[in-house]
C-alpha positions in Angstrom: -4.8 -68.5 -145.8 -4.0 -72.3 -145.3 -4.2 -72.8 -148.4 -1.8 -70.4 -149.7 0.9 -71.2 -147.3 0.9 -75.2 -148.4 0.7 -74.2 -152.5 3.9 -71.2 -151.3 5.2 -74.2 -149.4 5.1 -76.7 -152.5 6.0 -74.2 -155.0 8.6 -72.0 -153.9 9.7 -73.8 -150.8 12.7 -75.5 -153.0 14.1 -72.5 -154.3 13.9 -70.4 -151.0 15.6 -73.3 -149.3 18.6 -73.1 -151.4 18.6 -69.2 -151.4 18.7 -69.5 -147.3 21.4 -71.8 -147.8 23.4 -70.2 -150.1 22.8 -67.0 -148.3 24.4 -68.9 -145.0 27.8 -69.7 -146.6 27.9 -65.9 -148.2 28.0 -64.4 -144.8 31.0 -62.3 -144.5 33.8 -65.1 -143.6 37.0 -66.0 -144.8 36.1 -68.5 -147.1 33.1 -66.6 -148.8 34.9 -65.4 -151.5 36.0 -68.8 -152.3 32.7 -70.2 -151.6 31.0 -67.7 -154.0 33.7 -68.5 -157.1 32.5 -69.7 -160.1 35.2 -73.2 -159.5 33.3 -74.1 -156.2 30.1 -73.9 -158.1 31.4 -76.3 -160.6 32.8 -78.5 -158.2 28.9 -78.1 -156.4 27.5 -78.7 -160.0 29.8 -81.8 -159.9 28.9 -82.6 -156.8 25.0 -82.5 -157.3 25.5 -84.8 -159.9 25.5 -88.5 -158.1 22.6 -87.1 -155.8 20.8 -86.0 -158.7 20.3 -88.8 -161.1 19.8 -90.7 -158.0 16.7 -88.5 -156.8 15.0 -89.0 -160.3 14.7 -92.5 -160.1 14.1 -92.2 -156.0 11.2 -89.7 -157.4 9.4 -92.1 -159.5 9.1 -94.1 -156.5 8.0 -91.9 -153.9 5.4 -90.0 -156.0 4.2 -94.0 -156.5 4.1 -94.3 -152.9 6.6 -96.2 -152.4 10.3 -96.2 -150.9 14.1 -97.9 -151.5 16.5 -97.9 -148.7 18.8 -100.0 -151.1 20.2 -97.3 -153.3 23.3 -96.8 -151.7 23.9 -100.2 -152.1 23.4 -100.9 -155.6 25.4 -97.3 -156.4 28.3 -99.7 -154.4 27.7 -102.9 -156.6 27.5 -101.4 -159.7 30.3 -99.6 -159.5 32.3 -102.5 -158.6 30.9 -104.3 -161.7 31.6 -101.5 -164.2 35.4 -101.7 -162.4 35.7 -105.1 -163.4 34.0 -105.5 -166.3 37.0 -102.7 -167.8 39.5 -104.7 -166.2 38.4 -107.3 -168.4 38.8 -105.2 -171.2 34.8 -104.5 -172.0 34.4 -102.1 -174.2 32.9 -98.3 -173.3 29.3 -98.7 -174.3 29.2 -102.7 -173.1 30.3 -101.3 -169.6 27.6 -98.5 -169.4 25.0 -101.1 -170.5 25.9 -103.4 -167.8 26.1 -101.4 -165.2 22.5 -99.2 -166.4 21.6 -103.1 -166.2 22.9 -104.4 -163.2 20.9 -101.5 -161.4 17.5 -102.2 -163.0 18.0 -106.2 -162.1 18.4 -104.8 -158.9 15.3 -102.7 -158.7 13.2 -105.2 -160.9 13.9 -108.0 -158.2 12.7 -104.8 -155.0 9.5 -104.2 -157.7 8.5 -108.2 -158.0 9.0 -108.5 -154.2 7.0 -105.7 -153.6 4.5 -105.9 -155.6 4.3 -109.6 -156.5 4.3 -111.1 -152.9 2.6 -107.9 -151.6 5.3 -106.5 -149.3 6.5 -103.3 -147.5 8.8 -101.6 -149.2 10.9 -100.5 -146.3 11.4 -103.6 -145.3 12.1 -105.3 -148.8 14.3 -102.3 -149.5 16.1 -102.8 -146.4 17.1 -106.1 -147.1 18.3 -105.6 -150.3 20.7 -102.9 -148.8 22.2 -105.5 -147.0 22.1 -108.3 -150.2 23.6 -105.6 -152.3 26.5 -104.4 -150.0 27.5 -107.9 -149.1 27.3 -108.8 -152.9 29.5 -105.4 -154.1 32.2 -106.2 -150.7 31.8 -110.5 -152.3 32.6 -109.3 -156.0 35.7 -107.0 -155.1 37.3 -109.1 -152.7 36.3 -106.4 -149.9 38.8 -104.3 -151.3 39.1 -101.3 -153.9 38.9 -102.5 -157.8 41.3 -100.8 -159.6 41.9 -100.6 -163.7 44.5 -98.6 -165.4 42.1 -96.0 -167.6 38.8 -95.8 -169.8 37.0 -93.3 -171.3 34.7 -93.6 -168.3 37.3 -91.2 -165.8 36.4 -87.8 -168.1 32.6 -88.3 -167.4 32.8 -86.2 -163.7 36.4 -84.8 -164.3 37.8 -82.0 -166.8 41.1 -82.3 -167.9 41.7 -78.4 -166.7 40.1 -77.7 -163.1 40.4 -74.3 -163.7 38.6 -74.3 -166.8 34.7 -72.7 -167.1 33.5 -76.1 -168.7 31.7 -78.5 -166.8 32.0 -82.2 -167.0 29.8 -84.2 -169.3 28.0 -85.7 -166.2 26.5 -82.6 -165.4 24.8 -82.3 -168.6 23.4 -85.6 -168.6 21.8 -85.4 -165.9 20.0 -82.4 -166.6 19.1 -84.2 -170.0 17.6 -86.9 -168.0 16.0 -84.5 -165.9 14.1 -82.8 -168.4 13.2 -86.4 -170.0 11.9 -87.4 -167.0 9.7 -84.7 -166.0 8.3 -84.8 -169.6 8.1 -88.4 -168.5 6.3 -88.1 -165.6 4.3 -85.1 -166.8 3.0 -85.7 -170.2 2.5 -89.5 -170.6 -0.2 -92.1 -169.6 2.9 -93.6 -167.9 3.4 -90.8 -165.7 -0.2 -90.3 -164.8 -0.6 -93.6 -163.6 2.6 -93.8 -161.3 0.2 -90.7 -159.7 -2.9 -92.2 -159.7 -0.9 -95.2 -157.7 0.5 -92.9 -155.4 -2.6 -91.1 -154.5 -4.4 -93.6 -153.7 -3.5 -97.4 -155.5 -7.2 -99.2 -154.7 -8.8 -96.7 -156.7 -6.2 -96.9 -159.1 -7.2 -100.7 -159.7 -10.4 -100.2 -160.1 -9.5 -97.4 -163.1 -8.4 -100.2 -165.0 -4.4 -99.3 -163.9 -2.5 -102.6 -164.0 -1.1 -101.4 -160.8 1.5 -104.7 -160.3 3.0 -104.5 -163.6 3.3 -100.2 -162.8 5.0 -101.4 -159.5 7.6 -103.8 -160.8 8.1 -101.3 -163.5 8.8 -98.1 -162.1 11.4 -100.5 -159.7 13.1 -101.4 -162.7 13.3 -97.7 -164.2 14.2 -96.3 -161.1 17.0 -98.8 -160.6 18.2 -97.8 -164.0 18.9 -94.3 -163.1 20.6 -96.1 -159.6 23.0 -97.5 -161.7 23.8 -94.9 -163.9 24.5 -93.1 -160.8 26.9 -96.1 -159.9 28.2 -95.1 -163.4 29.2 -91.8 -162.2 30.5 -93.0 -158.9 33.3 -95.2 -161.1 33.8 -92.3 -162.9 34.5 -89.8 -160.1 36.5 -92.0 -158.2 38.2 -93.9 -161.0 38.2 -96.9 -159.3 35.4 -99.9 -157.8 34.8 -99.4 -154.1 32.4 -101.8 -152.6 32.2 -99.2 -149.4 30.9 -96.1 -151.1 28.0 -94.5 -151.1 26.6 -95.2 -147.1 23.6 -93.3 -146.3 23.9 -92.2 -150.0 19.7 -92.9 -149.7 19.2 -90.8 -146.9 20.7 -87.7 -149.0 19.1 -89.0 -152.1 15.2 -89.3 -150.2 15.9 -86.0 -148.3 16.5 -84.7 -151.9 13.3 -85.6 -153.1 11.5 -84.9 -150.1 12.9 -80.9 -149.7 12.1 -80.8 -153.6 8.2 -81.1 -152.5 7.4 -84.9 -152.9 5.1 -86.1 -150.2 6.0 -89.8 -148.4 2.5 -90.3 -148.4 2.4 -90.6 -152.5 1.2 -88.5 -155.7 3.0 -85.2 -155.0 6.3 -84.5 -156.6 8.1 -82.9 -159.4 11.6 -83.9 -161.0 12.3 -79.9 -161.0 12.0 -79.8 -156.9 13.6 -83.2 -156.4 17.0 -81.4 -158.7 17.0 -78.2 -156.6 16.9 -80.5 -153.2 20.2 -82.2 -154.3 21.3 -79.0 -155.0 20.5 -78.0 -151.2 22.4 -81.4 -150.1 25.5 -80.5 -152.1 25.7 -77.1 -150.9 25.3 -77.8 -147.4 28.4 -80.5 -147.5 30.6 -78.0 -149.4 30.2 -75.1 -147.4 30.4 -77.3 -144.1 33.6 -78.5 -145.6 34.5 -75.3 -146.9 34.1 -74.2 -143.0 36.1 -77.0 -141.7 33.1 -78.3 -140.0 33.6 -81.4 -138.1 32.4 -84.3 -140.1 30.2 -85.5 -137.1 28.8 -82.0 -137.1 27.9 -81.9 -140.8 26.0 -85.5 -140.3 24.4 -83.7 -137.6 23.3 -80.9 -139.8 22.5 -83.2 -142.5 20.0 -85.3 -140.0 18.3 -82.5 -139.3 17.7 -81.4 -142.5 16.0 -84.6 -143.6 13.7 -84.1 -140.4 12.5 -80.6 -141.1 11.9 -82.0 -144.7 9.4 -84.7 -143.0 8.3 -81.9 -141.6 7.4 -79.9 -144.2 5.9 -82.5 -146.1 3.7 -83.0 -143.1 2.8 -78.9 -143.5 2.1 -79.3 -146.9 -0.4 -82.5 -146.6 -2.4 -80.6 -143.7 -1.4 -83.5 -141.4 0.0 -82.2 -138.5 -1.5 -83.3 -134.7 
């Protein structure tokens, strides 16, 4: 019986979670209708978005074993670089590069540290939060970088907000979605990053280069950190060195109510997508309430600690 509760837990856990939570905001209220509209979906779609491509490269990393507390951060920093690179007059595709770049400098230097020198990730992670901030507040002058226009600012917006369409953002990320699981799922890459995450001495002895894998998935998963930065300019049209705190704690709770395990090789992109999903619908229909912002960080909190919870259920580990 045990056993069926953990593989209903794992499984369906995801999807009943953002049923429960959907269902919470469709109680008969004032705002249900409006909450229930197809343009507050889009704008939830939207929404998701940020989280999303964030949670596939914070995926890679937790089903590795690992952690990065930084992510808010370099969302900040890279955004601020993308805003000034176009002020410069970069071109389209030379700004995405950078900023895709920017982020996996950033995770490639967490990866060496962590698994060059042999160091926690929390505590590497951590750091770099504060290295990147500082660097992203250094860069902009601790004040908002601002351009005129680039093809960047239709990414996350349609030009009609009453239209059905949604923004190209939302599409890429399920692209990259879907890549990623195939990623994770059907290559020797992907098996190792579980192998390292279930248990990383046996891993070594299979022959699994498990350094290089470290410093590697890092660098990936930094990637998809700045492309999320990428559609933090977009959204916001502008460089803002203070964006994105506690971004990570929505972005790990993501992962972690999508199944993954904090204890390493469990997890599936699918589950990590329909976690940000939960996130995003909880701050719209708290907003959509007129919750108290301290109340919806409240909410928020305790949502990341039943999803420790859970994990805890599904690993057996509970004392």
């Amino acid at each position: 019986m045990n056993d069926t509760v953990k593989t209903l837990l794992a499984k369906a856990g995801p999807f009943l979670g953002l049923l429960v939570v959907i269902a919470l905001f469709s109680l008969p209220t004032e705002t249900r209708d409006i909450f229930l509209s197809y343009h507050n979906f889009k704008i939830i779609f939207t929404q998701t978005v940020i989280v999303a491509v964030g949670a596939l490269g914070m995926t890679l990393i937790i089903v590795s074993g690992g952690i990065d507390l930084s992510v808010g951060s370099a969302i900040a920093l890279t955004s601020v670089v993308g805003a000034m690179l176009i002020q410069r007059g970069w071109g389209t595709l030379s700004v995405v590069l950078a900023i895709i770049g920017t982020g996996g400098v950033i995770g490639l230097l967490n990866g060496t540290a962590i698994a060059g020198l042999r160091m926690m990730p929390f505590i590497i992670t951590l750091g770099t939060l504060g290295v990147a901030r500082g660097s992203a507040k250094w860069l902009a002058e601790n004040q908002t970088v601002n351009y005129e226009t680039s093809p960047l600012n239709s990414w996350m917006t349609t030009a009609d907000p009453f239209s059905y369409a949604l923004p190209a953002g939302v599409w890429v990320a399920l692209a990259l979605a879907v890549a990623t699981s195939l990623l994770l799922r059907n290559t020797v890459f992907g098996r190792h990053v579980f192998a390292l995450g279930s248990n990383e001495a046996t891993a070594r002895l299979c022959g699994i280069p498990t350094v290089r894998l470290k410093i590697l998935i890092y660098a990936l998963a930094g990637c998809f950190f700045g492309l999320a930065g990428l559609f933090q300019l977009s959204r916001l049209r502008q460089g803002d060195p203070t964006v994105a705190v506690g971004l990570e704690l929505d972005i790990i709770a993501s992962v972690i109510i999508g199944g993954a395990s904090l204890s390493g090789g469990v997890g599936t992109i699918l589950g990590s997508m329909i976690g940000a999903l939960i996130m995003a619908v909880l701050r719209n229909g708290t907003q959509m309430m007129e919750w108290q912002t301290y109340f919806q960080e409240i909410i928020i909190g305790l949502v990341i600690i039943v999803a420790v919870f859970l994990d805890r259920l599904r690993q057996g580990k509970q004392n």
